[in-house]
C-alpha positions in Angstrom: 12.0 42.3 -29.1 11.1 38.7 -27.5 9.9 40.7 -24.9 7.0 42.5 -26.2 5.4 39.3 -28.3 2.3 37.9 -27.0 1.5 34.9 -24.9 0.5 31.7 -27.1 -2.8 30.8 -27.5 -3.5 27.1 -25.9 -5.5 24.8 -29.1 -6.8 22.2 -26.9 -7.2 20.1 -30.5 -3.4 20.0 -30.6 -3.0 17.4 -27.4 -6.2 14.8 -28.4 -4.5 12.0 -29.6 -5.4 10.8 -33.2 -4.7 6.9 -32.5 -5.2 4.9 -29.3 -3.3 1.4 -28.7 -5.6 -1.2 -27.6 -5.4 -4.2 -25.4 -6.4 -7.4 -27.1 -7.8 -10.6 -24.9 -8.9 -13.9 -25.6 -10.9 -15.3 -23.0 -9.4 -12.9 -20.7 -5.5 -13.2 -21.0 -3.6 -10.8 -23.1 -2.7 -12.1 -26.5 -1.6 -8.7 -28.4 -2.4 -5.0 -28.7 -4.1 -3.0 -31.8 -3.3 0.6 -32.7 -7.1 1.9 -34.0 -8.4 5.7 -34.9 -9.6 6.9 -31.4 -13.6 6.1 -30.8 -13.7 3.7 -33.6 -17.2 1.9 -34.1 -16.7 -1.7 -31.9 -16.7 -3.7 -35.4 -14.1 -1.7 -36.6 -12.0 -2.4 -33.4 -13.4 -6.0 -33.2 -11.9 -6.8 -37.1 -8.4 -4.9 -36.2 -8.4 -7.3 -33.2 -9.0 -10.8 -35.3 -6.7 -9.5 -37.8 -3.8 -9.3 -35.5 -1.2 -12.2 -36.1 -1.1 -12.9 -32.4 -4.7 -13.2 -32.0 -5.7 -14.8 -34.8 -3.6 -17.8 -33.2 -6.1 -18.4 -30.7 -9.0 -18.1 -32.2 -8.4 -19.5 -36.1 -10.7 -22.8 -35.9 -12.9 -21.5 -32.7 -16.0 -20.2 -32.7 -16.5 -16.9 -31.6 -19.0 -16.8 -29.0 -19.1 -12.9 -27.9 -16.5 -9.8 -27.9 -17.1 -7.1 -25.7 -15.4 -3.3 -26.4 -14.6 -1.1 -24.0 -14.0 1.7 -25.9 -10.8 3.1 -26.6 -9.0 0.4 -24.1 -9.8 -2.9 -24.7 -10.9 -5.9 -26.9 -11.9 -9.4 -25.3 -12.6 -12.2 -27.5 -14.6 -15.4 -25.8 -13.9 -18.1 -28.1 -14.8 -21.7 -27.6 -12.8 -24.4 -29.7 -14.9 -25.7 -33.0 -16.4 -29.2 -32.7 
């Protein structure tokens, strides 16, 4: 009988998501988003991020000056054009 079956047991591991989607800036405007294991290492997310089509338009022939991670959300790219 459905009636007399127990309760399921909650697995918390079940509702952690395996992938995040992250935001992707160059000098601080949005220029694409990367989908990255969750709490990558920042190079990991930093080489996803240049190796996006989108991005790689802005900074192919720039220098790249600093990236800063916030982790699991966000990427931003300060690139300065080559001389």
């Amino acid at each position: 009988m459905a009636c007399a079956q127990p309760w399921p047991v909650y697995d918390e591991s079940k509702t952690v998501e395996a992938e995040v989607n992250m935001a992707v800036q160059v000098n601080g405007k949005l220029r694409g988003t990367v989908v990255i294991p969750m709490d990558s290492e920042n190079e990991a997310a930093v080489e996803a991020a240049l190796a996006e089509p989108k991005v790689k338009k802005f900074t192919d022939g720039a220098d790249i000056v600093k990236t800063i991670v916030v982790r699991n959300k966000l990427v931003n790219i300060i690139a300065k054009p080559h001389k």
